[in-house]
N, C-alpha and C positions, 0 to 999 in steps of 0.2 A: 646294528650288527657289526661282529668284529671278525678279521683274519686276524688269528694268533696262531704266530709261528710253530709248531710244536716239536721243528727238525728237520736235519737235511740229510736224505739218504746220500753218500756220495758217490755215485755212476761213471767216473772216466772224465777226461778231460775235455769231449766233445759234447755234442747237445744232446740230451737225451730227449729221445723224440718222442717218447710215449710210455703212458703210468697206466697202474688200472690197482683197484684195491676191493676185496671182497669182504672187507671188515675184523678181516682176520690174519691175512697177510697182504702187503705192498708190492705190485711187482711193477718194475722198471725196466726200459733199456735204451738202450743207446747204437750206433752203427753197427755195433761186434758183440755188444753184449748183451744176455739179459742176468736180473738180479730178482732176488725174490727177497724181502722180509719182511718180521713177522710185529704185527702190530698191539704195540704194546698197551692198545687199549686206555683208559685215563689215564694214563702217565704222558710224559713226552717221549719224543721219538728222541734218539740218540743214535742213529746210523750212521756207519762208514765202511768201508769194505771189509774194517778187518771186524768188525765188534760183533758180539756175539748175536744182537739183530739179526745180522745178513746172514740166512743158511748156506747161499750158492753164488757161486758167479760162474756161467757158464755161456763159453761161446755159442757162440748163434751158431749150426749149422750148414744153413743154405744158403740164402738173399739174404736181404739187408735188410735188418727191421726199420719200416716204417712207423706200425701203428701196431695196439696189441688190444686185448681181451681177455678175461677170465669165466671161468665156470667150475664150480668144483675143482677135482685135481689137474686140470688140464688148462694149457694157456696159447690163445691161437693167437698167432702176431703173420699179419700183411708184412709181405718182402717184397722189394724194388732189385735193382741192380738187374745182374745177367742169370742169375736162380729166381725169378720173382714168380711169385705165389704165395700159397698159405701154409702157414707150417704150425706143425700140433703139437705141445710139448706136454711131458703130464711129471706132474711136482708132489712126490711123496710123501708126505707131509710125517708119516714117519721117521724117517730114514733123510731126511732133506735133501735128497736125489732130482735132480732135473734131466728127464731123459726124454731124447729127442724119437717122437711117434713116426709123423710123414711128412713130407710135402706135397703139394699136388697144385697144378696149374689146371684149368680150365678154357682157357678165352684165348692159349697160343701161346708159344715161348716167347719170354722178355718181356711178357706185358706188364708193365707196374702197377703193382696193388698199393694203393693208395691209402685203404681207412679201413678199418673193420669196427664191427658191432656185433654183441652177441647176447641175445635172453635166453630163458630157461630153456629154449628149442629150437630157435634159428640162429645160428650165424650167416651174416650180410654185409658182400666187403666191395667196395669199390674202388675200380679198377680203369685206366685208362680205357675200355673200351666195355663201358658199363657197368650194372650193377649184379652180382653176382648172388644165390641163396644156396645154405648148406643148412645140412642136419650133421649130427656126429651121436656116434653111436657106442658109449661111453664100455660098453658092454664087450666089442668086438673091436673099440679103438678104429673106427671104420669112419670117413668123412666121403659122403654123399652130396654130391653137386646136384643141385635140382635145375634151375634154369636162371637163363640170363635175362635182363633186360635193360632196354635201352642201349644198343650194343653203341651206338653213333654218338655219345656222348662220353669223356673222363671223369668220373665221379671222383672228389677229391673228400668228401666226408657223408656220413650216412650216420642214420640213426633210427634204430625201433622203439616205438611205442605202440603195446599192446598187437595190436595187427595192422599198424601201419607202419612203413618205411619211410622215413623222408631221408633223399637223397642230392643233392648238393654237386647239382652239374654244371660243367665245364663254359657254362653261356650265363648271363642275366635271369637264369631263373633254378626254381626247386623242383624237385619232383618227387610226387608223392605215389605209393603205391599199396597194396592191400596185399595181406599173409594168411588173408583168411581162409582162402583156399589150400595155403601151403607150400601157393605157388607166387613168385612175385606175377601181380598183375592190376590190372585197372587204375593205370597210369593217370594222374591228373599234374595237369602242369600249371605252376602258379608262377605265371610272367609277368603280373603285372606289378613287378617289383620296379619303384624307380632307381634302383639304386644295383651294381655288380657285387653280390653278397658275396663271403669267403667260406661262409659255414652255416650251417639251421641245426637249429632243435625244438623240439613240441617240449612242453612243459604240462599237458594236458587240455589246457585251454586256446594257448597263445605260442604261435610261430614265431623263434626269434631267429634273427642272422645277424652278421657279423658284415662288415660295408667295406668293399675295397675302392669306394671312389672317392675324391676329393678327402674332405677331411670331415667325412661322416664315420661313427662307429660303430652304434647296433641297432637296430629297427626294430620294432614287435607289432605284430599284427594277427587280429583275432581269425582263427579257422574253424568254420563249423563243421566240417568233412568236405566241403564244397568251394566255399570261396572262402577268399583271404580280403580282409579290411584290413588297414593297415591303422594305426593308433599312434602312434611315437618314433621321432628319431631320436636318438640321443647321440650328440656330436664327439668327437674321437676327443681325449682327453692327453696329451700327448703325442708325439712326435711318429709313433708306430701304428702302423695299421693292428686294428682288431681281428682276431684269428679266430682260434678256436674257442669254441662256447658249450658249454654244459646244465642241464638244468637241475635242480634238485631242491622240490618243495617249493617256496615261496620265489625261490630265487636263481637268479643265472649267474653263473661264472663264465669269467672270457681272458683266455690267453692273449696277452697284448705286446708279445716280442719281449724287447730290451724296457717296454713300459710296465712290467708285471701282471700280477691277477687283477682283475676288478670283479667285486660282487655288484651284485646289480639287483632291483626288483620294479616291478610294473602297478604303481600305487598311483590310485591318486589322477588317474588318466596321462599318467607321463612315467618315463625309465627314472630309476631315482639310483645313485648310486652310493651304495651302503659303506664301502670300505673298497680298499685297495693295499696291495700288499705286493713291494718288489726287492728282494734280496739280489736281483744277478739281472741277467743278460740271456736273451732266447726263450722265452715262454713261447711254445708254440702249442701245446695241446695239452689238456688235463684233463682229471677224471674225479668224478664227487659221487661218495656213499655217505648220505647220513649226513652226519659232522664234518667229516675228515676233506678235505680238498688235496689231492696229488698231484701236484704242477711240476712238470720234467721243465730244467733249463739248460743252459751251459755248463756245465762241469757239475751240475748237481741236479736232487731232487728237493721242490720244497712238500715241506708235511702239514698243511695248514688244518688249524679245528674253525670253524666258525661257533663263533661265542654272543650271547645275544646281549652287545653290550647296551641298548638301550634299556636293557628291564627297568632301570629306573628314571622318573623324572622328579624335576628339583620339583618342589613345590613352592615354596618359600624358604628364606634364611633371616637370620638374626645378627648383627654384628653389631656387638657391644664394645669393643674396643679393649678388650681384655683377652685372657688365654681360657681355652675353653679345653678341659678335661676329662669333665663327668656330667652325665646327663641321667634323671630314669623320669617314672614315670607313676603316677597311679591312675591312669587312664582319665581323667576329668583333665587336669594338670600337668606341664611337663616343668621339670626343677632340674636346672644347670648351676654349676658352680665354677665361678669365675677366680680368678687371680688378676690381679693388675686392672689396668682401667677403671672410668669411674664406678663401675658397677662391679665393683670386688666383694665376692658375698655366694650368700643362696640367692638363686633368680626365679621367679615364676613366670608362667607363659602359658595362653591358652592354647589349643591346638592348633592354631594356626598361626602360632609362631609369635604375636603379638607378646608383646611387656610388659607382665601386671606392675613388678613391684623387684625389691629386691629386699635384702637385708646382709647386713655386715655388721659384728659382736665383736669390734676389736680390728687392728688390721692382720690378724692372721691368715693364713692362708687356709683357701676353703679348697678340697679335694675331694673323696669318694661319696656319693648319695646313693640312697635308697629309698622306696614309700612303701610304706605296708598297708595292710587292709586296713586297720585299724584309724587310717588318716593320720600317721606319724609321719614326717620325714625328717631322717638319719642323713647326720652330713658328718664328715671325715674333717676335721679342725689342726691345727698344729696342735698335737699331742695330747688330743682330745677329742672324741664322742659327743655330740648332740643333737639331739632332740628336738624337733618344730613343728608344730602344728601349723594351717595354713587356713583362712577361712574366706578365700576368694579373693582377698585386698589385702591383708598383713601376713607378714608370719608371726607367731610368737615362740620365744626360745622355751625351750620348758624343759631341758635340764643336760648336764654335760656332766661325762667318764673322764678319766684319764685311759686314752688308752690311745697309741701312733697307727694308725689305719692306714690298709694298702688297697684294698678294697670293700665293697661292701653290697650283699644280695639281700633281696628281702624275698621270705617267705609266707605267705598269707601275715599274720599278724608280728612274726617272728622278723626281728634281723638278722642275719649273717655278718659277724665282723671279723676282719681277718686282718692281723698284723702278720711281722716279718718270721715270730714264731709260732704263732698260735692263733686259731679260728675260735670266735667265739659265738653265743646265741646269747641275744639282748632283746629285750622287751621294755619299753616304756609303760612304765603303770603304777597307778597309787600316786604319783608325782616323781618319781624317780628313775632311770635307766638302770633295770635289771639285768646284772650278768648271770643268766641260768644255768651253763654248762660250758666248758672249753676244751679243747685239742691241742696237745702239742705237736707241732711238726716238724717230725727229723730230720734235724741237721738245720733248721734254719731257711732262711732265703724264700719268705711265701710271696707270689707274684700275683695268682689272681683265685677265685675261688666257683665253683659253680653248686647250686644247691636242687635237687629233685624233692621227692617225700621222701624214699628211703637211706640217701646218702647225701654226703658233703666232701664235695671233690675240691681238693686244692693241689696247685701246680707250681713246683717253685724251678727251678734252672735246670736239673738235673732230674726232678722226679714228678708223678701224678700219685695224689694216695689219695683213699679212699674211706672215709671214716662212717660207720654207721649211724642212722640218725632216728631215733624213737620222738619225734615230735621236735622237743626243743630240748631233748640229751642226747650227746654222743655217745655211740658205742666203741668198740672196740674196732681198729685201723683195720678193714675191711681186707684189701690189697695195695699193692704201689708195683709201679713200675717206671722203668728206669728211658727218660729222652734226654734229646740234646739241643738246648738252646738255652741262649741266654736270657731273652726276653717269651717266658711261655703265657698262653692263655689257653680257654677251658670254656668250652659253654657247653648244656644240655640241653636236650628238646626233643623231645617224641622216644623217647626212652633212649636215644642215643646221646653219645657222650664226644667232643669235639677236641681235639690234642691244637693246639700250634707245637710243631717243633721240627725236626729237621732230618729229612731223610738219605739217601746215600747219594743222592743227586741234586739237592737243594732244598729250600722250605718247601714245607706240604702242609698242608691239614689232616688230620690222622681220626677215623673215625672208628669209636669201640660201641657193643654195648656190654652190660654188665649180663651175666651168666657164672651161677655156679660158684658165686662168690668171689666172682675175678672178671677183670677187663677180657674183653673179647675184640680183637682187631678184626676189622668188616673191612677197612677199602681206606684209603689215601688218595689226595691230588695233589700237586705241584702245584707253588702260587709261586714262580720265579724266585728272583734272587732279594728281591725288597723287603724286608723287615714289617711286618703289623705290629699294630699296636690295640685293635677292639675285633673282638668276637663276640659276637650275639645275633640273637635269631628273633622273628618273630612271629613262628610256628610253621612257617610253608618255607622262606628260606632262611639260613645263616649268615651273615654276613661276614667280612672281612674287613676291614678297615688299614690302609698303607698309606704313607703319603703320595695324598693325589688321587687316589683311586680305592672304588668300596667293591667290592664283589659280591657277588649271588651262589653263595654253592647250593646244591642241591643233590640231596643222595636219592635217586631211584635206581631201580634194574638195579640191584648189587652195585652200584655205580658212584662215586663221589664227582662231580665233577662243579666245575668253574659256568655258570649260565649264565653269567654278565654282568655288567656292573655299570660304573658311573663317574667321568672326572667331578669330582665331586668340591674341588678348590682350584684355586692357582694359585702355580706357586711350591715351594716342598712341605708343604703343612702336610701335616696326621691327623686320621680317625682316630679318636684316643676312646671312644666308647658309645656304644647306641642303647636306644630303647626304643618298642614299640608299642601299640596302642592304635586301635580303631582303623588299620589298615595301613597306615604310615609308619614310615621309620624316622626317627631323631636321630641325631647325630651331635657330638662337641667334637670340633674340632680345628683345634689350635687358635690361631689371632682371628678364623674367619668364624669364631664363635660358633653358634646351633645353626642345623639345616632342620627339613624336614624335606624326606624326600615318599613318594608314592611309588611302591613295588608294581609293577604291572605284570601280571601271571594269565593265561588260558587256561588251567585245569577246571575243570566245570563237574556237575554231576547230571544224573539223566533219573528221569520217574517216571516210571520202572526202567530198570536197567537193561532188562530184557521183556521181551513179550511174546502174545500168541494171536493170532486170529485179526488182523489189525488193530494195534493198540495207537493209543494217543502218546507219545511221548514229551514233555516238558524238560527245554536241557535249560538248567542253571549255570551262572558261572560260580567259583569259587571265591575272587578278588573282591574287595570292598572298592568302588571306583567311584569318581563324582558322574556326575548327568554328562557332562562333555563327553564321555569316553564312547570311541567307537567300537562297534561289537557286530561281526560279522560272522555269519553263520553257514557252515557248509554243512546239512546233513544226511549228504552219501547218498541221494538218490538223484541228484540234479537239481534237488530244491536249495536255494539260498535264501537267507533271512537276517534282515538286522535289528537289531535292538536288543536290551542285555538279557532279553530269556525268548525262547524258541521255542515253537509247539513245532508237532510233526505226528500226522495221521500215516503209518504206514502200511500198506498192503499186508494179503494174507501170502503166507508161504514162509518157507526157513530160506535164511540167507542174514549176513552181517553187514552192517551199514558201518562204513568209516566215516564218522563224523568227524569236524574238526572246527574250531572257532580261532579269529586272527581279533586281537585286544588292541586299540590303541588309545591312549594318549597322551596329551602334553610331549608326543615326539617318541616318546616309549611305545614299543609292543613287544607283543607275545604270540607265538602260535601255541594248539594244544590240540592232541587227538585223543579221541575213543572211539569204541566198537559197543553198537546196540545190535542185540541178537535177535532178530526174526525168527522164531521156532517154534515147530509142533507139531504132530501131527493131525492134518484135519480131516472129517468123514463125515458121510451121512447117511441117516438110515432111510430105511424103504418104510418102517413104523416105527415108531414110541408108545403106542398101546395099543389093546388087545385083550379078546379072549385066549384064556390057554387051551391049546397048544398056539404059540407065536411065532410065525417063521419072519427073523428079522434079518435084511439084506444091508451090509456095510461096503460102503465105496471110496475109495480115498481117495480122495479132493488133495491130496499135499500138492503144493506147490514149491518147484526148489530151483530157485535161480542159480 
C-alpha cells in the first residue's frame, strides 16, 4: 500500500488542528479559522486559499477550535480557550455560505472541549471533565445534551463505533461505554494496559492506541466486548511520539508530529507498516473516508489517496543483455525482441520466463511483434515486415514486406501494421505476407495503434482517429479527435477505449467509449508529471508503464482511477510495452529485458448472487493465483474461511451480508467487497390439501434482521 500525495489544502501559517472529509467536501481548521473545500474526486487536490476549491474561509466565532466533525450540512468543532464548548455551523452547499448556528457549554464555563466524534445520530465530545453525548436536530437546528459521564476524568480523544464509545482518559487506561440505550452508560475500564496510551480506536475487531511511554509507538489488542488481549507492539519509528490514530478498513493511520502519517496494518500476528508519508512539521490529528487520508499540519493540509501499490508481484525476470522494447504473446509462448546484446533478434520463452531460443536474419534491428491465431509471428525489421512461424525449438522465417513499422496488433488471424502514415491489415498465407487493406493517416506522425472487431484506432501527437473495420477492410475514418502530447498511446478493452495524453494539469489517462459514431469522454486520472511509454491491459486491469514504475488503473463507479502498481526496475529504465496471458503480465523493458509479473485482484463472484429460505452460497474469486496464495474469507455473518473458494449456509430471513475477501501473495494483496442478498417472503399454511370448500390459514414466518 501507498500514501500518494494528492495536495495541500493551504490553512494559515499555524498548525491546523483538525480535518474531517465527507467525500464530497474537506473541511479544515486551524486556531481562527475554519475552511471548507470541495473534493475533487479522481483528480488531485489543487488547494489554496485563493483557488477555486476553497468555497469559504470564515472565522471561527466563539472558542478556539480544537477538533471538528461533519454530517450533512452542518459541522460541529470542540472549542478550548475562554468560549470553550461546541459550536454548530451549517455549510450551504449551494450558495457556499458558512453560517454560524450555536454554541452551548454543558459541564461549566472555561471547560475545554478536547475531541469530538459524530455518526449518523450521536455526537460525543470530550471534555476536561468527562465525556459528554448529543443529539442535533437538523430540522429545528436544536443541539440537545443528553448526559455526562465519567465527570472525574479529561478525556483528550473519543471515538464511535456502532453503539460503543471508546474514550481516551486522562490516566493509563481507555474507557469504554454503550449508546445503546441512547444514553452514555455501562462504563468498562480496560487498564490493563502496560503502556500510557495518547489515543484508541476500534477498527471492529481490534483496539488500537497510540504509546506515550519510552520509545514505544502503537499497540493493538483484540476486544471481544469484554476483555482486551493485547497482540503487538510496534516500536515508535522516529524521534516523535505517536498521536492521533484512525482506523479505516484493513488499516490504521497515526499522526506522528514533525514524523508524519504512518499507515499501518495487523497481519500476520504483528503491526506491519505499510507506508509513511511526511511533507511538513505537526501532524497531530487526521481523519480517513475511503481512500482519501486528511492530515492537518503546520501551515498546511495534506490530501493523501491510499493507492494499493503492492497489486503486483514480480514473479520472475529475463536479462539478456540487450534492450528490450517489444514483447506479445500467443498464450503457449511469449516473443521479445531484442537489439544489441548477444541475443539480438526474435526471442522465445516459456511462461515462466525461461529461454527457448532465439533468431537473428541479418544484424538489423528487431522492433514491434505480434502472434496471431493462426501461429504466425510478425516482427517489425529495419524497413521490413516478417513473418515466423515457431514450432517450440526453432523459428522459421517465412517471408518479409517492405514496409518501416511503428507498431503492430494482432487480430484473431489478422495483423494490424501501422507505419508513420498509414495502418495496414496483413495476413500470412499461401507463402506470402498479404497486404489486404490500408488507411491513410492525416497529417502523418502515427505513434501507436489499438484494434476491437469494429474499429482501428490510431494515435499520433496531435490526434486519435477512428477508422472503420469490416473484418480485414477499412471503412471510412469513423471520427478523430484532437489531444496534446507528444508521445501518445491507445489501448482498448471491454468496449472502452484508453487516450495517454495531457490534461490542464498534467498527464492523465483519458477514457471514452464509442457511441453514436463518435468518441464519448467517461472520466480521466492524473499519472503525475512522468512520461509512459506502454499501455495495455489484460482484461480486469490496464496498465501504465513509466520509467521505474507500472501502474494498475481500473475504471469502476464511473471512476478511473490509479489501484497500484510496482517498482518494477532499477534505475531510470521504461515499460516500453506489455502482454498478457494466463493470468500474468509481460513486460520489455529497456536493458532489464522481460519481467513477468502476477496481478493480485479480490473481485470474486458468488452462486447464487442472491437467495431465499437458506441458501448455500459458493464465493469464487476472479484471479488466476498459484497454490501459495493466501485467501481469506469474511462472509458478513461472523463466519471466516480460508482457502480459495468458500461455501456459506445462511439463515432464513431478508437482510444483506457484506462479504469481503483479503488475497495475498508473493507480498502483493488485495481487498474486495460484495453484498449477498437474504430475501423473501416466508409463510406457512394451516393446509395444502383438501376437499372443497378449503379454508386455508397463511402466517408469515419473515424474518428481517
Amino acid at each position: 500500500m501507498s500514501l500518494r500525495n494528492d495536495g495541500i489544502a493551504v490553512a494559515g501559517a499555524g498548525v491546523n488542528v483538525a480535518a474531517w472529509a465527507d467525500g464530497e467536501y474537506t473541511y479544515h481548521c486551524d486556531a481562527t479559522t475554519i475552511r471548507v473545500a470541495r473534493d475533487p474526486g479522481s483528480d488531485s487536490y489543487a488547494i489554496s486559499p485563493t483557488s477555486a476549491q476553497v468555497v469559504l474561509a470564515n472565522l471561527a466565532a466563539n472558542g478556539t477550535p480544537v477538533d471538528m466533525c461533519a454530517r450533512g450540512e452542518y459541522i460541529f468543532v470542540a472549542e478550548g480557550g475562554a468560549n470553550a464548548g461546541i459550536a454548530v455551523y451549517r455549510f450551504n452547499r449551494a450558495t457556499n455560505a458558512l453560517t454560524f448556528i450555536l454554541s452551548q457549554t454543558d459541564v461549566g464555563a472555561a471547560i475545554p472541549h478536547m475531541a469530538i466524534h459524530c455518526d449518523g445520530q450521536y455526537i460525543v465530545v470530550g471534555t476536561s471533565l468527562g465525556l459528554l453525548v448529543y443529539t442535533f436536530n437538523e430540522a429545528t437546528e436544536a443541539l440537545t445534551y443528553i448526559n455526562t459521564a465519567n465527570a472525574a476524568y479529561a478525556f483528550t480523544d473519543v471515538f464511535i463505533r456502532g453503539t460503543e464509545v471508546f474514550g481516551k482518559g486522562a490516566n493509563p487506561a481507555i474507557y469504554r461505554y454503550s449508546l445503546a440505550t441512547g444514553r452514555l452508560a455501562s462504563e468498562v475500564v480496560i487498564d490493563t494496559l502496560p503502556l500510557f496510551p495518547n489515543d484508541v480506536c476500534y477498527d471492529g475487531t481490534n483496539l488500537w492506541f497510540t504509546s506515550a511511554f519510552g520509545g514505544n509507538g502503537v499497540v493493538v489488542g483484540s476486544w471481544d466486548g469484554s476483555t482486551y488481549t493485547e497482540l503487538d507492539i510496534a516500536p515508535r519509528l522516529g524521534a516523535q511520539q505517536y498521536q492521533y490514530l484512525y482506523p479505516s478498513g484493513r488499516y490504521v493511520f497515526v499522526a506522528c508530529g514533525d514524523d508524519g502519517v504512518r499507515q499501518l496494518r495487523y497481519q500476520n500476528e504483528r503491526i506491519v507498516q505499510m507506508d509513511t508519508h511526511d511533507n511538513g512539521a505537526g501532524y497531530t490529528r487526521l481523519h480517513v473516508l475511503g481512500e482519501r487520508v486528511v492530515a492537518p499540519r503546520t501551515g498546511a493540509v495534506d490530501v493523501l489517496r491510499v493507492t494499493d501499490t503492492n497489486v503486483l508481484f514480480e514473479a520472475v525476470g529475463q536479462d539478456n543483455g540487450g534492450a528490450a522494447e517489444h514483447i506479445c504473446t500467443d498464450g503457449t509462448y511469449i516473443y521479445g525482441s531484442l537489439f544489441g546484446g548477444g541475443w539480438q533478434g526474435i526471442n522465445a520463452y516459456d511462461l515462466n520466463m525461461n529461454h527457448i531460443t532465439f533468431r537473428n536474419d541479418g544484424a538489423a534491428a528487431y522492433g514491434a511483434c505480434a502472434a496471431t491465431s493462426d501461429g504466425v509471428i510478425y516482427v517489425g525489421r529495419t524497413n521490413m515486415l516478417s513473418a515466423y512461424s515457431f514450432d517450440g525449438a526453432t523459428f522459421g522465417l517465412l517471408d518479409s514486406e517492405l514496409m518501416t513499422i511503428v507498431r503492430l496488433r494482432a487480430s484473431d488471424e489478422i495483423c494490424f501494421a501501422l507505419t508513420a502514415t498509414r495502418v495496414y491489415s496483413c495476413r500470412y498465407q499461401t507463402g506470402n505476407i498479404s497486404v489486404l487493406d490500408a488507411a491513410v493517416i492525416p497529417g502523418g506522425g502515427a505513434q501507436d495503434l489499438a484494434v476491437d472487431g469494429d474499429h482501428v484506432f490510431v494515435v499520433t501527437a496531435t490526434h486519435v482517429y477512428a477508422f472503420e473495420r469490416n473484418g480485414t477492410s477499412f471503412g471510412r475514418m469513423a471520427d478523430s479527435m484532437t489531444i496534446n502530447y507528444v508521445l501518445g498511446r491507445i489501448w482498448v478493452q471491454n468496449g472502452y477505449i484508453y487516450v495517454h495524453d495531457t490534461g490542464a494539469t498534467g498527464l492523465r489517462i483519458s477514457l471514452y467509449d464509442w457511441q453514436d459514431n463518435g468518441f464519448n469522454a467517461l472520466a480521466s486520472c492524473e499519472v503525475g508529471s512522468t512520461s509512459g511509454a506502454a499501455l495495455y491491459g489484460d482484461g480486469y486491469y490496464v496498465y501504465w508503464g513509466t520509467p521505474q514504475m507500472m501502474y494498475c488503473i481500473k475504471y469502476e463507479d464511473n471512476v478511473l482511477k490509479i489501484e497500484g502498481g510496482i517498482d518494477v526496475v532499477t534505475g531510470a529504465l521504461t515499460v516500453h510495452e506489455g502482454a498478457a496471458t494466463g493470468g500474468n503480465v509481460f513486460v520489455a523493458a529497456d536493458a532489464d529485458s522481460f519481467r513477468k509479473y502476477t496481478p493480485v485482484y479480490a473481485d470474486h463472484k458468488m452462486s447464487p448472487a442472491t437467495g431465499f429460505g437458506g441458501a448455500t452460497v459458493q464465493f469464487t474469486p476472479k484471479a488466476v493465483l498459484p497454490a501459495t496464495t493466501e485467501w481469506e474469507w469474511d462472509l458478513g455473518d461472523g463466519t471466516y474461511q480460508d482457502g480459495r473458494v468458500a461455501t456459506r449456509t445462511y439463515p432464513d430471513g431478508i437482510r444483506d451480508y457484506d462479504t469481503s475477501l483479503m488475497v495475498e501473495y508473493g507480498g502483493a494483496f488485495q481487498d474486495g467487497w460484495d453484498v449477498f442478498r437474504m430475501g423473501g417472503a416466508l409463510f406457512s399454511m394451516s393446509a395444502v390439501t383438501g376437499q372443497i370448500p378449503l379454508r386455508v390459514d397463511y402466517t408469515d414466518r419473515t424474518v428481517i434482521y
